[in-house]
One Martini backbone bead per residue (centre of mass of N, CA, C, O) as a GRO file, in nm:
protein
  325
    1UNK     BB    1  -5.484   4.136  14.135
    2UNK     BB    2  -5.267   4.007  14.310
    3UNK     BB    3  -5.029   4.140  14.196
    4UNK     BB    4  -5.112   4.419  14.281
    5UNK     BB    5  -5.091   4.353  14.590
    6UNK     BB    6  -4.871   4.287  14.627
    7UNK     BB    7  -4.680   4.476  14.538
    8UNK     BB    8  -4.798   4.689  14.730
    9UNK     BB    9  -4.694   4.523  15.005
   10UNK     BB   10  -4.378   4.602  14.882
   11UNK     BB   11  -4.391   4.919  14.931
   12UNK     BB   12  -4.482   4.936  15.229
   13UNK     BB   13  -4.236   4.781  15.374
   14UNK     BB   14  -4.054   4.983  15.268
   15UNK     BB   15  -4.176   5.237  15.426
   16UNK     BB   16  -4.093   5.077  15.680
   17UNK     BB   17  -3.802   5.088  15.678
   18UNK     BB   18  -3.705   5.383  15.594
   19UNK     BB   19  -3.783   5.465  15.947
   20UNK     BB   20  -3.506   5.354  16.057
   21UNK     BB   21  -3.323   5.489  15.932
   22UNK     BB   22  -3.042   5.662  15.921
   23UNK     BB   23  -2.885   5.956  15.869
   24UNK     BB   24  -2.723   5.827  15.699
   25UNK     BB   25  -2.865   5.669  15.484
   26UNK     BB   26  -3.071   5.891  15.393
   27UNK     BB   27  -2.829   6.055  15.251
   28UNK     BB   28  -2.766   5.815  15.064
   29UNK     BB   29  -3.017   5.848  14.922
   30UNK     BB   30  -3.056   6.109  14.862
   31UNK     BB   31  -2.787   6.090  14.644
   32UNK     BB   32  -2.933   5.913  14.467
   33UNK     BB   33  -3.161   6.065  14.368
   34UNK     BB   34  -2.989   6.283  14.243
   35UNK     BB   35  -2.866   6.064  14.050
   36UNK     BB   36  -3.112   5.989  13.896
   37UNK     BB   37  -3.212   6.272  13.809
   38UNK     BB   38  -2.962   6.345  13.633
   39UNK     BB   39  -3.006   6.092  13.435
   40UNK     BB   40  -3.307   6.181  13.363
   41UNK     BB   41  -3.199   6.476  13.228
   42UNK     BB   42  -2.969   6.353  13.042
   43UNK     BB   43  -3.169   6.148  12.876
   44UNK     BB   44  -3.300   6.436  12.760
   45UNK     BB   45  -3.028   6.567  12.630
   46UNK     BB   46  -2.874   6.329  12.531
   47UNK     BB   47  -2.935   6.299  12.177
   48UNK     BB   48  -2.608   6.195  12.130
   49UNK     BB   49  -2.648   5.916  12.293
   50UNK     BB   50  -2.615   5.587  12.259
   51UNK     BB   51  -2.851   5.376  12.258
   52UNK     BB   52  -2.715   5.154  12.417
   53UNK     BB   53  -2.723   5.274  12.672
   54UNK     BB   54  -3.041   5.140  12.698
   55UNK     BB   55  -3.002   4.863  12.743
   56UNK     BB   56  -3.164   4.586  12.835
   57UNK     BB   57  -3.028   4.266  12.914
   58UNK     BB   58  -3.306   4.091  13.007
   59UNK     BB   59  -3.464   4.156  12.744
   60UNK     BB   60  -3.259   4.071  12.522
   61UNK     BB   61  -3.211   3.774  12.617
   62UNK     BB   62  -3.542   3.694  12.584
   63UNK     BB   63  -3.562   3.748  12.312
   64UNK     BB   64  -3.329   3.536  12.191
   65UNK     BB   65  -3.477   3.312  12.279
   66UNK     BB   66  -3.729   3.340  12.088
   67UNK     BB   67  -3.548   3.320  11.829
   68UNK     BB   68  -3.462   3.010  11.869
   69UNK     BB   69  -3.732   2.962  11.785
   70UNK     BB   70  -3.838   2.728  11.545
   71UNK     BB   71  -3.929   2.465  11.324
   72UNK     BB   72  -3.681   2.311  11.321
   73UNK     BB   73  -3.689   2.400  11.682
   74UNK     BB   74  -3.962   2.391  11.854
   75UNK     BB   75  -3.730   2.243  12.089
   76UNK     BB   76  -3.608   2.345  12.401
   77UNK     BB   77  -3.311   2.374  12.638
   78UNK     BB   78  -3.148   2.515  12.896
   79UNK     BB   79  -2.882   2.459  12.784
   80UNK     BB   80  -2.864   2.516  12.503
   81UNK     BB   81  -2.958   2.835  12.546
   82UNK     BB   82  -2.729   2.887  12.722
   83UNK     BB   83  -2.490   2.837  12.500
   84UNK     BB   84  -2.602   2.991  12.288
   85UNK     BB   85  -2.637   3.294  12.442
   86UNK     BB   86  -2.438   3.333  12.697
   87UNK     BB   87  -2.514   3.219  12.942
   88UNK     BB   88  -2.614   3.107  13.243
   89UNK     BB   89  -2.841   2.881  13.381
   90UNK     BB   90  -2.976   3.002  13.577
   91UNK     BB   91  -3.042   3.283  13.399
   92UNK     BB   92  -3.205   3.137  13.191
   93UNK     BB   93  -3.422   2.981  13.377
   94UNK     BB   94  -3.531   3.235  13.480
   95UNK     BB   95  -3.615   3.348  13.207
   96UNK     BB   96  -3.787   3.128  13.138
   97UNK     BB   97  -3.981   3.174  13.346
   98UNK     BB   98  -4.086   3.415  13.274
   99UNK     BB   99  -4.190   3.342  12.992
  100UNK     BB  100  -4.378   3.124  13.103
  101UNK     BB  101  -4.563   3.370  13.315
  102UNK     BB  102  -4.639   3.498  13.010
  103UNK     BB  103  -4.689   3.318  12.757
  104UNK     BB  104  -4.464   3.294  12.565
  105UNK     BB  105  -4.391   2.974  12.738
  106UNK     BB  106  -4.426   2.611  12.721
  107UNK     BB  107  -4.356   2.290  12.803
  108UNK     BB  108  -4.174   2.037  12.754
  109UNK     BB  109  -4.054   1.737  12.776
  110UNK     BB  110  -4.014   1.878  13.058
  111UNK     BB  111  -3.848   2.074  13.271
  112UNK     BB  112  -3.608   2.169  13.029
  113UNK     BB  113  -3.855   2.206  12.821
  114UNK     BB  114  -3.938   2.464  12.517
  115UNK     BB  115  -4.196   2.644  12.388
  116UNK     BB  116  -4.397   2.821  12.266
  117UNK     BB  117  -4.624   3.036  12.298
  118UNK     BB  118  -4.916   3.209  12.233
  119UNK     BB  119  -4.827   3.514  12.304
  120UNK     BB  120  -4.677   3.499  12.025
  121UNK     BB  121  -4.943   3.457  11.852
  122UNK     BB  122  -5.064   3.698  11.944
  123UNK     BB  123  -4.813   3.910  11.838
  124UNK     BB  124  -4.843   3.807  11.527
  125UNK     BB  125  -5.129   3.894  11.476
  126UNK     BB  126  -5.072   4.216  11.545
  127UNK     BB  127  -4.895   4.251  11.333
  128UNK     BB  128  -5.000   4.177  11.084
  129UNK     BB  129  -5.275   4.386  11.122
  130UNK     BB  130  -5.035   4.615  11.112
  131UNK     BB  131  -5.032   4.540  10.796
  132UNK     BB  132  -5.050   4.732  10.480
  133UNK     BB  133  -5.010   4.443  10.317
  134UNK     BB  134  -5.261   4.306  10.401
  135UNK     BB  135  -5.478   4.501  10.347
  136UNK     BB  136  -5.429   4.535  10.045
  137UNK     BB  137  -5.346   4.187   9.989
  138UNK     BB  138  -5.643   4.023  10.021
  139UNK     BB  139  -5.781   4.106   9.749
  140UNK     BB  140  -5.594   4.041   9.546
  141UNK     BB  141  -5.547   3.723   9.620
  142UNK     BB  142  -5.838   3.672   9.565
  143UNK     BB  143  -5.850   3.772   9.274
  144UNK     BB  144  -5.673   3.549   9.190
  145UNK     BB  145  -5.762   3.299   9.285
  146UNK     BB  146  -6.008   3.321   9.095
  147UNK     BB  147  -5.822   3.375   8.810
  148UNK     BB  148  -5.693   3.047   8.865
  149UNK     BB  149  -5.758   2.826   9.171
  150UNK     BB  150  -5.505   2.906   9.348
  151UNK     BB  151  -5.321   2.920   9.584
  152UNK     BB  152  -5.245   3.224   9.772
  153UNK     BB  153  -4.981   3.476   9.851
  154UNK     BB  154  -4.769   3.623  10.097
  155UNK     BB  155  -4.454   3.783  10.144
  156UNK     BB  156  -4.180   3.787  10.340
  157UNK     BB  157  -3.869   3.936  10.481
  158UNK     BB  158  -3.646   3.767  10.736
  159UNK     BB  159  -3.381   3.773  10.656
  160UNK     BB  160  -3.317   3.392  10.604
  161UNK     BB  161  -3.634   3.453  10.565
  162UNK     BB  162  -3.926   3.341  10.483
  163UNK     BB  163  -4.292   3.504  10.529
  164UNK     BB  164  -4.584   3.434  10.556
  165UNK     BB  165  -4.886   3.675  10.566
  166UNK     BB  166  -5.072   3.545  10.380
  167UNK     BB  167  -5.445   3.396  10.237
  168UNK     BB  168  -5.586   3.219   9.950
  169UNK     BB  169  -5.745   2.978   9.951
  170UNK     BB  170  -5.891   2.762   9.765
  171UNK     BB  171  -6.201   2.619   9.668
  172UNK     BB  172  -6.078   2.369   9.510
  173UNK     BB  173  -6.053   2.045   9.539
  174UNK     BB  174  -5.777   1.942   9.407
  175UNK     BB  175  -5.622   2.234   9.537
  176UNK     BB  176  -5.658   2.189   9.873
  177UNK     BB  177  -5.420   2.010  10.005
  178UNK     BB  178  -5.217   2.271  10.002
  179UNK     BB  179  -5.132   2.410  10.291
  180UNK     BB  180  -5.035   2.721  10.401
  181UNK     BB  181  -4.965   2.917  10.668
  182UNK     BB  182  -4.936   3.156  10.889
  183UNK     BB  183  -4.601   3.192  10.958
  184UNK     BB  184  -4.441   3.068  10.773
  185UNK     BB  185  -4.095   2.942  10.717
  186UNK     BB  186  -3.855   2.970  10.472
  187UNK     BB  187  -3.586   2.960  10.334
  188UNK     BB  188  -3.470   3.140  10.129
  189UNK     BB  189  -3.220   3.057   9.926
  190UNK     BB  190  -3.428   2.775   9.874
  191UNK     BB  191  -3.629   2.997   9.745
  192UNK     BB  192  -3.791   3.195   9.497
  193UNK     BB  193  -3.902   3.380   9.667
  194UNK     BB  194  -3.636   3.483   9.800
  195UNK     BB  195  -3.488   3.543   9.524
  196UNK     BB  196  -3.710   3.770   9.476
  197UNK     BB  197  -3.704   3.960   9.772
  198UNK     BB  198  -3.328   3.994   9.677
  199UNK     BB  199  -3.357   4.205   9.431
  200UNK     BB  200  -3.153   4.427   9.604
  201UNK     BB  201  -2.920   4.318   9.642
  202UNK     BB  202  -2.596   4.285   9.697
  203UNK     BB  203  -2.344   4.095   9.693
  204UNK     BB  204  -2.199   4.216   9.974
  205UNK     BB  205  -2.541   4.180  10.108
  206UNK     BB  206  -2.515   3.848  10.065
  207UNK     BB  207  -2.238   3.805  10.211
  208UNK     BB  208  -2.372   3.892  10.482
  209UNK     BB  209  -2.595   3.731  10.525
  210UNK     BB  210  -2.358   3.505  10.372
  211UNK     BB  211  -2.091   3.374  10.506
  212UNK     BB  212  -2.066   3.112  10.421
  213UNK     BB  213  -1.916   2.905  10.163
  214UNK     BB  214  -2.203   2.703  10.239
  215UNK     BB  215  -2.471   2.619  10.185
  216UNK     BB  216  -2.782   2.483  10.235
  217UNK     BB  217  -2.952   2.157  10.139
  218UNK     BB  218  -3.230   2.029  10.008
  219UNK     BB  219  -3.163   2.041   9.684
  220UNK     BB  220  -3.008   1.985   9.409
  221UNK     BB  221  -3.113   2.316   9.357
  222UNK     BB  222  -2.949   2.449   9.571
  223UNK     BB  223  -2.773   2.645   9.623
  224UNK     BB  224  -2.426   2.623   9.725
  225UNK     BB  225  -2.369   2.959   9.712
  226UNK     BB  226  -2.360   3.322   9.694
  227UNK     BB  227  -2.326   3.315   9.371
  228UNK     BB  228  -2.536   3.139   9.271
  229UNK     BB  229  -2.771   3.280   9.418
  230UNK     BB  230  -2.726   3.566   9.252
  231UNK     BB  231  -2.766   3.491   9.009
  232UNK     BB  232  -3.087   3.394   9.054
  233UNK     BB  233  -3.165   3.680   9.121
  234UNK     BB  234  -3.073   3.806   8.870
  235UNK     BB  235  -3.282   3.664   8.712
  236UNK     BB  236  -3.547   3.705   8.830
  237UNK     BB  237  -3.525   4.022   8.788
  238UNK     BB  238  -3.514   4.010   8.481
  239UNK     BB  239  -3.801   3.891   8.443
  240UNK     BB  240  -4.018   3.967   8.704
  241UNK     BB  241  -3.989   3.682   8.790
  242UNK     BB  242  -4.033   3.321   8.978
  243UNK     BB  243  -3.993   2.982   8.881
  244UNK     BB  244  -4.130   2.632   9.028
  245UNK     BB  245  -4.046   2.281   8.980
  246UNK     BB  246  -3.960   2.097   9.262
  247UNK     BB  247  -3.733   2.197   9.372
  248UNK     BB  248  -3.800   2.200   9.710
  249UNK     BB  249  -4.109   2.049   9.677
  250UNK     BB  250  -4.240   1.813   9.642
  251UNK     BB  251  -4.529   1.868   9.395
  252UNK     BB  252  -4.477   2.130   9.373
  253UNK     BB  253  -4.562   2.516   9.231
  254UNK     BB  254  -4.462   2.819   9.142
  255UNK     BB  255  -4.514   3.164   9.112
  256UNK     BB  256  -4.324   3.461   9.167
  257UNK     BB  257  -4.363   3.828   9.257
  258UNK     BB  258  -4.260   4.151   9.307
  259UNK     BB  259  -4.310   4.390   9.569
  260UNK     BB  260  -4.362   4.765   9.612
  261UNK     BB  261  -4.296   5.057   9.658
  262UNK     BB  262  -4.245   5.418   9.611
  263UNK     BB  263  -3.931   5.347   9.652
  264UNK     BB  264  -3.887   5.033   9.447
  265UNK     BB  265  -3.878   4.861   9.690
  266UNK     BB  266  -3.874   4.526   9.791
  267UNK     BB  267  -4.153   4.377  10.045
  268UNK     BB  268  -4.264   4.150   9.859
  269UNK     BB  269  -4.461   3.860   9.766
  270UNK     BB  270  -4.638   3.680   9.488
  271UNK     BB  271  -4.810   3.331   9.523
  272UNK     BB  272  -4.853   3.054   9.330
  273UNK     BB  273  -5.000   2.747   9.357
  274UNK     BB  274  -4.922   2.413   9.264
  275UNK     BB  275  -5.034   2.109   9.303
  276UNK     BB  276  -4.706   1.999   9.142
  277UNK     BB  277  -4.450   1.931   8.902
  278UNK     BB  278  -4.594   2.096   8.732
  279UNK     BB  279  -4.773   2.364   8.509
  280UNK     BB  280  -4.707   2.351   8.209
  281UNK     BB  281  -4.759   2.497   7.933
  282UNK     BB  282  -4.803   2.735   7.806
  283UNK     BB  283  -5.107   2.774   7.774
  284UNK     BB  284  -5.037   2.803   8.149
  285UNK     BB  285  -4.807   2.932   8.209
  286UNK     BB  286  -4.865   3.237   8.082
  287UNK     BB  287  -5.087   3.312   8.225
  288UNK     BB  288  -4.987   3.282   8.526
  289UNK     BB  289  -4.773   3.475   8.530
  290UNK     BB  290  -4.939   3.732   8.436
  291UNK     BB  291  -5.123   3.723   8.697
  292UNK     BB  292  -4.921   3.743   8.892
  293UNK     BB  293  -4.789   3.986   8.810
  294UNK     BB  294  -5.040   4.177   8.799
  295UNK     BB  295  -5.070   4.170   9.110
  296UNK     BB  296  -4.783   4.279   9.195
  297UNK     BB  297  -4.853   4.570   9.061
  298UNK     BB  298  -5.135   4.608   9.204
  299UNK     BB  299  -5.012   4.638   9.504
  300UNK     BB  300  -4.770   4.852   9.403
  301UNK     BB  301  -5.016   5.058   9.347
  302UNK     BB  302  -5.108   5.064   9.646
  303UNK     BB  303  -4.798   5.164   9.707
  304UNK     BB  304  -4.745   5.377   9.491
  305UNK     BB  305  -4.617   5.247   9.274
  306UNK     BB  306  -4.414   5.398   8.995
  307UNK     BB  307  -4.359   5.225   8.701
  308UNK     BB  308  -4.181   5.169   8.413
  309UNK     BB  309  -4.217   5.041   8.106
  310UNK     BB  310  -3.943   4.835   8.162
  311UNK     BB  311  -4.059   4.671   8.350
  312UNK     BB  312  -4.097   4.310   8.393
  313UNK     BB  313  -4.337   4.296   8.523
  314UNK     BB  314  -4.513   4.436   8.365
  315UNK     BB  315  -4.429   4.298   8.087
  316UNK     BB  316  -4.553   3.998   8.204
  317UNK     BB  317  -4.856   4.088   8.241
  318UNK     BB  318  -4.908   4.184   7.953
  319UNK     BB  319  -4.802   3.866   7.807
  320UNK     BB  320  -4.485   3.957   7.786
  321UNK     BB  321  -4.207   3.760   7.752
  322UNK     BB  322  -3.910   3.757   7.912
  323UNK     BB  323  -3.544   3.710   7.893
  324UNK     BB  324  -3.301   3.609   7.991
  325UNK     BB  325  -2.997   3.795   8.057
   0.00000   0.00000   0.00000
């Protein structure tokens, strides 16, 4: 209410300061208001002008800095992003301060380091909530989880990150150690998931995504190049799932099977974790790909995907181990 009174009394100000203009003056302002008018008919009328067109440069810019704001740095200084985002540090520190005033960001180790607020994490749950694959994929992963004993996840790509959109946590007392929050992002080219997800890329368009020539290192199993991760992803493709023993995170194993929509494009993968440095053999390795693959298929058809009989995640359901190409 405060700010609305605030608000409310520089209105007043302004009308009364109006009042005392020349007539020269109020001249020059009615043709602003008529250039105004122009603009909001042409606004209007110009479906052919490019939408940059209406880009707000201060909107853009405080979006910019809160997307610097990542895992691996969590904590960052108005130095630093003034010279990351290429603005002056007088307008960084005012747009940290908005962004500070509305609980976007909130101060850290001093007052020129801030991290991510609240009112992110507020908005990140608004936006899980607003998707049909969490609706969907919720009853998918309890019901794997359940045919399993393994902690469950959906993932989707958002750029060079996986992130978790969902999980049925386990059960299991032995296997309940491992816990992925929901938000979690993970390099995509270093982990299964991401080159499960990246199944629809051409080489083009990963080396789009991925221009330099060397990629970043997490594991000695880590893709080295471009070419590298290609391969990868096409092996998990021709499989219909893709399978990590300890690959990215010491102890850790998954098996990750991509999920479509109606279109066939790849939108998220679902994937089964076990809390261990392999799987196991036969006997365990395949009724879990099995169980993966299935899961990932049952969701894939509640977003209408109509999969051919020769779809290799189907056939890995059913199953039938596909033999990589």
């Amino acid at each position: 209410m405060a700010k609305e009174n605030k608000t409310g009394a520089g209105r007043t100000g302004a009308g009364a300061r109006g009042e005392a203009l020349s007539a020269s003056d109020r001249s020059a302002a009615t043709a602003q208001t008529r250039n105004a008018d122009d603009i909001s008919g042409n606004e209007n009328d110009s479906d052919g002008a490019a939408s940059s067109t209406y880009l707000v440069p201060g909107l853009e810019r405080g979006l910019r800095i809160l997307a610097e704001f990542s895992a691996r740095e969590p904590v960052l200084g108005a130095p630093e992003l003034s010279k990351r985002i290429g603005i002056p540090r007088t307008t960084t520190f005012r747009l940290l301060q908005t962004l500070e005033a509305l609980g976007f960001l909130e101060r850290a180790h001093g007052d020129r380091h801030f991290r991510l607020g609240v009112a992110v994490l507020r908005l990140g749950f608004e936006y899980l909530s607003s998707l049909e694959l969490t609706d969907f994929g919720t009853p998918v992963l309890e019901q794997l989880r359940d045919a399993t004993g393994f902690s469950t996840h959906l993932l989707i790509r958002d750029g060079r990150d996986v992130v978790f959109v969902a999980k049925a946590q386990t059960h299991e007392p032995m296997f309940s150690s491992v816990k992925v929050h929901v938000g979690t992002r993970l390099p995509a080219h270093a982990t299964v998931h991401g080159q499960v997800l990246m199944g629809d890329l051409t080489p083009g368009e990963l080396r789009a995504l991925y221009p330099e020539p060397q990629l970043e290192r997490f594991t000695e199993r880590t893709p080295a190049t471009v070419d590298e991760l290609y391969e990868r992803v096409r092996e998990s493709a021709a499989l219909g799932y893709a399978l990590s023993e300890a690959s990215f995170e010491r102890g850790i194993s998954v098996v990750t099977a991509p999920v479509r929509d109606q279109t066939g494009k790849i939108v998220a993968a679902i994937t089964a974790t076990v809390p261990r440095s392999d799987i196991g053999g036969p006997g365990e390795r395949e009724p879990l790909i099995a169980a993966v693959c299935g899961a990932a298929i049952d969701l894939s058809a509640r977003l209408n995907y109509r999969p051919n009989a020769d779809d290799p995640t189907v056939v890995q359901a059913r199953g039938k181990p596909v033999a990589a190409s």
